[in-house]
C-alpha positions in Angstrom: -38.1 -121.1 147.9 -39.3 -118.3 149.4 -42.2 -118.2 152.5 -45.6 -117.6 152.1 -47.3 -114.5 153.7 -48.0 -115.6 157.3 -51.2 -113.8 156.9 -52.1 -115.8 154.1 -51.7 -119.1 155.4 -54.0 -118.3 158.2 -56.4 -116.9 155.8 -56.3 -113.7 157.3 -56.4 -109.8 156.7 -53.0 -107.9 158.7 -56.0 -106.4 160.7 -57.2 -109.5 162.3 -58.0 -109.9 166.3 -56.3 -112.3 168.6 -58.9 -114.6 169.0 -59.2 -114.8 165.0 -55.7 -115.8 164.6 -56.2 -118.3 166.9 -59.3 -119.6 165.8 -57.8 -119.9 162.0 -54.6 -121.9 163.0 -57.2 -124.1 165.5 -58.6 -125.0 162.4 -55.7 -125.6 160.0 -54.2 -127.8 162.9 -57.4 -130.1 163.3 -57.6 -130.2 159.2 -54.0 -131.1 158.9 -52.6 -132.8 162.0 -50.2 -135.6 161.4 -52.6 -137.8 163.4 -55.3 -137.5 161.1 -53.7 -137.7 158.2 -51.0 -140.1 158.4 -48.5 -140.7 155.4 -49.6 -137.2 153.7 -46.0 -135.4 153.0 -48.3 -132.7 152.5 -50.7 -132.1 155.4 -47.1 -132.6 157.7 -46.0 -129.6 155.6 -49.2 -127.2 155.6 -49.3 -128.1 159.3 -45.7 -126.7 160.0 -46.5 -123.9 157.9 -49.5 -123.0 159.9 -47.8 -123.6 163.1 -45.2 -121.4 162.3 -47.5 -118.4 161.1 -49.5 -118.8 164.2 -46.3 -118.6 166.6 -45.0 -115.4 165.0 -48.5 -113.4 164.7 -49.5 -114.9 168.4 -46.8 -113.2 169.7 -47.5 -109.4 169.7 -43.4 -108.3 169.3 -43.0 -110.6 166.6 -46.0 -110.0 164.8 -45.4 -105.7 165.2 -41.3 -107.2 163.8 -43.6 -109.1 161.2 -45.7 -106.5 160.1 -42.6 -103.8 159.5 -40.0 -106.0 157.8 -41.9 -109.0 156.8 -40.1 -112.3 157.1 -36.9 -110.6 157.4 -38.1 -109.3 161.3 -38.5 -112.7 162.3 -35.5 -114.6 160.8 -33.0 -115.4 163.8 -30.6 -115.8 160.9 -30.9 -112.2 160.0 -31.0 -110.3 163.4 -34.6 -110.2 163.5 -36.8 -110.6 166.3 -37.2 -114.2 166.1 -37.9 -116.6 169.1 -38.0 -120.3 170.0 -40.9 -122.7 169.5 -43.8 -122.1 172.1 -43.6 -118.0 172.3 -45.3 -116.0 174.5 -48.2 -113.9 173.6 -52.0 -113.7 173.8 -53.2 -117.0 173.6 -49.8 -118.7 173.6 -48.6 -121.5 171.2 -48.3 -124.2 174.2 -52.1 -122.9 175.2 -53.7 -123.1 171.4 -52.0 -126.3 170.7 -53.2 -128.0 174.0 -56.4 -127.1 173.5 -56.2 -128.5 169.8 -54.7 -131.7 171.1 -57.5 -132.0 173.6 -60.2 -131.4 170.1 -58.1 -134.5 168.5 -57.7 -136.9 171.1 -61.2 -136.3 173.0 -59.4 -134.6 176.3 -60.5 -131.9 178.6 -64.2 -133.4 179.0 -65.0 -130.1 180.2 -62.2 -129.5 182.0 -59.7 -126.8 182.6 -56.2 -125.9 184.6 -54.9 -123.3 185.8 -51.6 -122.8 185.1 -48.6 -125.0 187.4 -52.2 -126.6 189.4 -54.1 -129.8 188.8 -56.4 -130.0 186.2 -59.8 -129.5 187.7 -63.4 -130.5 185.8 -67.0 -129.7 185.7 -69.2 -132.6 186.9 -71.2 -134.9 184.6 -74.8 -134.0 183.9 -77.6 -136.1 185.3 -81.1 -136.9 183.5 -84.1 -138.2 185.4 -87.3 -139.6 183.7 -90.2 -138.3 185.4 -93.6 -139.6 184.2 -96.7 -137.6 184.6 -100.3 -137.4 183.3 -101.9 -135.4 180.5 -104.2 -133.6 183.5 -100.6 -132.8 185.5 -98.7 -131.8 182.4 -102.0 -129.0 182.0 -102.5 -127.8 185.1 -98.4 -128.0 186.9 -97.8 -129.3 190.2 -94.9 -129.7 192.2 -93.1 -132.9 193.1 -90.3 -134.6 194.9 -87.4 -136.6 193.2 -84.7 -138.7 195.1 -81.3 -139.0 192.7 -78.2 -140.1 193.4 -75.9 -137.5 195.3 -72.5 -137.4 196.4 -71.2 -136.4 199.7 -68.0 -135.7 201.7 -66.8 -139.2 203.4 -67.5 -138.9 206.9 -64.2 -140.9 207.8 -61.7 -138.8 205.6 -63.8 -135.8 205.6 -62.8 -135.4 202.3 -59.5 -136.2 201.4 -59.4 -140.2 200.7 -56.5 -140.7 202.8 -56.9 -143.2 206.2 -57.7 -141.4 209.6 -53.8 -140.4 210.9 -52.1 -140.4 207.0 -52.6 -137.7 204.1 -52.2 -137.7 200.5 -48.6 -136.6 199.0 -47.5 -135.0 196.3 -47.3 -137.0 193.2 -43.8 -137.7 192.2 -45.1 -138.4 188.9 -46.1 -134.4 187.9 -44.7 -132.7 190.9 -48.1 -131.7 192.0 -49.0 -130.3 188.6 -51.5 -132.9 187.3 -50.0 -132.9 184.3 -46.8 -133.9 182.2 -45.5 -133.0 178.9 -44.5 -135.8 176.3 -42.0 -135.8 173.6 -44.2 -136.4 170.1 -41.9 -136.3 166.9 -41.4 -132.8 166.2 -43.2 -131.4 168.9 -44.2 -131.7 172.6 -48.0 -132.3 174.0 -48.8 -132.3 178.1 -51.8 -134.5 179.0 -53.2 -135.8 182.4 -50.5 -137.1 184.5 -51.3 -140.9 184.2 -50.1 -141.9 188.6 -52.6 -139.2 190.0 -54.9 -138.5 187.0 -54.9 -134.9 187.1 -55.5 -134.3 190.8 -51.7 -133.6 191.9 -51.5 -136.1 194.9 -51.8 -139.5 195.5 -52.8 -141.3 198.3 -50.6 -143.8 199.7 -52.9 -145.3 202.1 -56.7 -145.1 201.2 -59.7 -144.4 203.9 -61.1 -147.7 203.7 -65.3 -146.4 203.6 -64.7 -144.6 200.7 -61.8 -146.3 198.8 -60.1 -143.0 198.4 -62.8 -141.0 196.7 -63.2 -138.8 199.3 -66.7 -138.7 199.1 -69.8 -141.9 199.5 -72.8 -142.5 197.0 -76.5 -141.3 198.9 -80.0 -140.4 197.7 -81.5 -137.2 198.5 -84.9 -135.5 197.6 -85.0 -132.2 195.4 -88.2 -130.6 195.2 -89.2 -129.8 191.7 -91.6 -127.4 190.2 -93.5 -128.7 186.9 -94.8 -125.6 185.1 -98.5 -125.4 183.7 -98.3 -126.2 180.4 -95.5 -128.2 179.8 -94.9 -131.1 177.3 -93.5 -134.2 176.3 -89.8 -134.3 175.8 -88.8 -131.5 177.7 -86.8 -130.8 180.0 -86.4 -129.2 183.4 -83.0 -128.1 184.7 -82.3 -128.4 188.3 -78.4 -126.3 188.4 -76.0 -127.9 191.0 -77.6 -131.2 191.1 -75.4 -133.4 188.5 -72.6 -135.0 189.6 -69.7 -132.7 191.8 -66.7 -131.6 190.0 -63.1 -132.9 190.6 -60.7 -131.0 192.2 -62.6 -128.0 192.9 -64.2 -128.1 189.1 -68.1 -127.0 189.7 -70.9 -129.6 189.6 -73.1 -130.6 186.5 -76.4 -130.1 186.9 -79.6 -132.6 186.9 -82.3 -132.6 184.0 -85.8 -133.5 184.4 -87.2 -135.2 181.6 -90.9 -134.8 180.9 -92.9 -138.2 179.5 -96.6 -137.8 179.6 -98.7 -140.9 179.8 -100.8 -142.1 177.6 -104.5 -141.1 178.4 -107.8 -143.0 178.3 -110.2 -140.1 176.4 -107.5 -137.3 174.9 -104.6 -137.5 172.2 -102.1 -133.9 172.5 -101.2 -132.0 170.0 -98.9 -129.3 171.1 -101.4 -127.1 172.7 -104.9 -128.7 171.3 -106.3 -131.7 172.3 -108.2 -134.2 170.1 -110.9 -136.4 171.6 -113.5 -139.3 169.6 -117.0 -138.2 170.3 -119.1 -141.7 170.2 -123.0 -140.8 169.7 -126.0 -142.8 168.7 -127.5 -143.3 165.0 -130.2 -141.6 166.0 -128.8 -138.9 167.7 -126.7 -138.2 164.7 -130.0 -138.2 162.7 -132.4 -136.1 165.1 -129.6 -133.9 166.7 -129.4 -132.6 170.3 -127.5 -131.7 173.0 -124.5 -133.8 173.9 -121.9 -133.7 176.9 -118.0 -133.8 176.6 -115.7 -133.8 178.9 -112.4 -131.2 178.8 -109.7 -131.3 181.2 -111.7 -128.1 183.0 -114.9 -130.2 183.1 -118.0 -131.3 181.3 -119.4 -128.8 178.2 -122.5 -129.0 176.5 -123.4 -128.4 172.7 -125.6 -129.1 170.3 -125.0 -131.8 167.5 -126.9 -130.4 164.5 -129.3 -132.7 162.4 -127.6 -135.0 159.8 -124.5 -135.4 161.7 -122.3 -137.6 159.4 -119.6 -140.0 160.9 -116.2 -138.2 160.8 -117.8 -134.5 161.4 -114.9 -132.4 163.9 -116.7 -129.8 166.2 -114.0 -127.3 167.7 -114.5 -126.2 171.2 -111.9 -123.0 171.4 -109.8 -122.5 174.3 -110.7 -125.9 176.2 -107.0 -127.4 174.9 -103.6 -126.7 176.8 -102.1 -123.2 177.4 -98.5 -124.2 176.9 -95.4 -123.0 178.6 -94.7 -120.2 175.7 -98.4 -119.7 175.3 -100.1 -117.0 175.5 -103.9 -118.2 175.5 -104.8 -122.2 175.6 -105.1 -124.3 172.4 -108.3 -125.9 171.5 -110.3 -129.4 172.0 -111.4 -131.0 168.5 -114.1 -134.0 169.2 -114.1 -136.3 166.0 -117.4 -137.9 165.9 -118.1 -141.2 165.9 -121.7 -142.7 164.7 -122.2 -146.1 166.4 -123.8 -148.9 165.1 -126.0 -150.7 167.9 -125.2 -154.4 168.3 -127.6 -157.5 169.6 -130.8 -155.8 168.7 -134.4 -157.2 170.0 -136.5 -158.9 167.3 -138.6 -155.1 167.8 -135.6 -153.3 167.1 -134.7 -155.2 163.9 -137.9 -155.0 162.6 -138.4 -151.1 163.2 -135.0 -150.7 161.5 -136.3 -152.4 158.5 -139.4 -150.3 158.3 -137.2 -147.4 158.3 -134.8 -148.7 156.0 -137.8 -149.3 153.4 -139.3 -146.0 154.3 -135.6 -144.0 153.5 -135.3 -146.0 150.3 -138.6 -145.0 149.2 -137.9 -141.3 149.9 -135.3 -141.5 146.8 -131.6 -139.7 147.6 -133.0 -137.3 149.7 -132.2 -138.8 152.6 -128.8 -140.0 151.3 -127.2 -137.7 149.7 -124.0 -139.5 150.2 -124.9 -142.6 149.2 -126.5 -141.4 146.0 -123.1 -139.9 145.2 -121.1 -142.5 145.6 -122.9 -144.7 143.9 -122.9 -142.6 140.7 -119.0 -142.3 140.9 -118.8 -146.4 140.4 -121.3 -146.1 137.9 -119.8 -143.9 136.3 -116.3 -145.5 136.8 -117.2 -149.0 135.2 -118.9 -147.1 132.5 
């Protein structure tokens, strides 16, 4: 039977880059991998297929030998350009497939090697929880944190081995920090399993840091909280995460906002929302009435007839946010409240006036009088 187009297996046009060759048969070989699809006849066979059109067009001789004869220029069997299994080229079969196997099995962990050298890798990210009020988050301030650090063993300096011995080279990987392993039909290199990636082992370990190299301490970073900012996000410190192995950078530390709860505002991205208790007869008469914003106390007037439930908008006394470009505003949510253990004088004054607003008819409650023709008119 005769072979597909290599081009087509991969999906491809015969003008495609490099990196889009390799980034089609990446995905082929996660889609069809043995591994993930065990006891399919077919997924074994569309995975050779793909590995084989990715090791002729990754390899710029074979894909030029490819491109002028077809499969003819790449058939060992009839003098073509052909090569063995793992060609060289950009990318590289070995490189792509590593990288795949790393995709399948969860390896690399943000790692990387440099080729015939131990596999070095990026630290692990920190997060800190850093708890602040409404009036901090507004306004910024800056701050100290201590976090967990690591730093060079003072008894090794550095290299995990007792004072007077040194590591060695690991027999395991020759220094390489990694091995290849026979799979089937193919071969995969992984993390050498003696020294775990790092080339050299350590025969006799400094006893202050149990061959680590390096001893657990707090320090203090000084952190800057910008005006503005809200619950949830986050501030990154670069560097400050955990160090690297083998000469792999650090990660770096996040500072996670949580604002507390406060006793007068609730925040709404940039506005702020606040219950405004007044009297009854404030509502009734109207007048001026104080508020507090997070800038200080404001004044306005509460117009006569103010009903429970009324928002007044003060503009600009919310929060001007991080990506802001003028504050937010303060909404107060009014509140009528009803006065409690009244004075026989106080009852009776309240009944006068209750006979005196019944007596005016619906004039003096317009709401009430509506209401009360919706349920008549309801159980009619």
């Amino acid at each position: 039977m005769s072979k597909r187009d290599f081009y087509e297996i991969l999906g491809l046009a015969k003008n495609a880059s490099d990196e889009e060759i390799k980034k089609a048969y990446r995905k082929l070989a996660m889609k069809y991998h043995p591994d993930r699809n065990p006891d399919s006849k077919q997924a074994e066979d569309k995975f050779k297929e793909a590995k084989e059109a990715y090791e002729m067009l990754s390899d710029p001789q074979k894909r030029d030998a490819y491109d002028r004869y077809g499969h003819a220029g790449v058939d060992p069997n009839m003098g073509g350009g052909g090569g063995g299994f793992g060609g060289a080229g950009a990318g590289g079969f070995s490189d792509a497939f590593g990288d795949i196997f790393g995709d399948i099995f969860g390896g690399g962990n943000g790692g990387g090697r440099s080729r015939g050298g131990p596999q070095v890798y990026r630290g692990a990210d920190l997060r800190y929880n850093l708890e602040i009020s409404l009036e901090q988050a507004a306004h910024g301030f800056d701050t100290t944190i201590r976090v967990p650090s690591w730093d060079e063993c003072d008894t090794c300096h550095g290299s995990g081995a007792k004072p007077g011995t040194a590591p060695t080279t690991c027999g395991t990987c020759g220094g390489q920090g990694q091995v290849r392993m026979q799979q089937g039909f193919f071969s995969i290199q992984q993390t050498c399993p003696k020294c775990h990636g790092a080339g050299k082992v350590i025969p006799e370990p400094c006893t202050a840091c149990s061959g680590a190299g390096r001893i657990k301490r707090n320090k203090t970073l000084e952190v800057k909280i910008p005006a503005g900012i809200d619950d949830g996000m986050r501030i990154r410190s670069t560097g400050n995460g955990e160090p690297g192995m083998n000469g792999g950078p650090p990660g770096d530390l996040y500072v996670e906002i949580h604002i507390k709860q406060h006793a007068v505002f609730q925040r709404d991205g940039d506005d702020l929302h606040c219950e405004m208790p007044i009297t009854f007869a404030k509502a009734t008469l109207g007048g001026e009435i104080e508020v507090p914003t997070l800038s200080g106390k404001v004044s306005f007037s509460v117009p006569e007839g103010t009903q429970t439930g009324k928002t007044f908008r003060l503009r600009g006394k919310g929060i001007k946010g991080v990506r802001s470009g003028f504050p937010g505003d303060l909404f107060c949510h009014v509140l009528i409240e009803t006065p409690i253990k009244l004075t026989d004088k106080q009852k009776d004054l309240l009944k006068e006036f209750e006979k005196l607003t019944l007596a005016g008819g619906a004039k003096h409650s317009p709401q009430s009088k509506s209401w009360m023709d919706k349920v008549k008119e309801f159980f009619e």
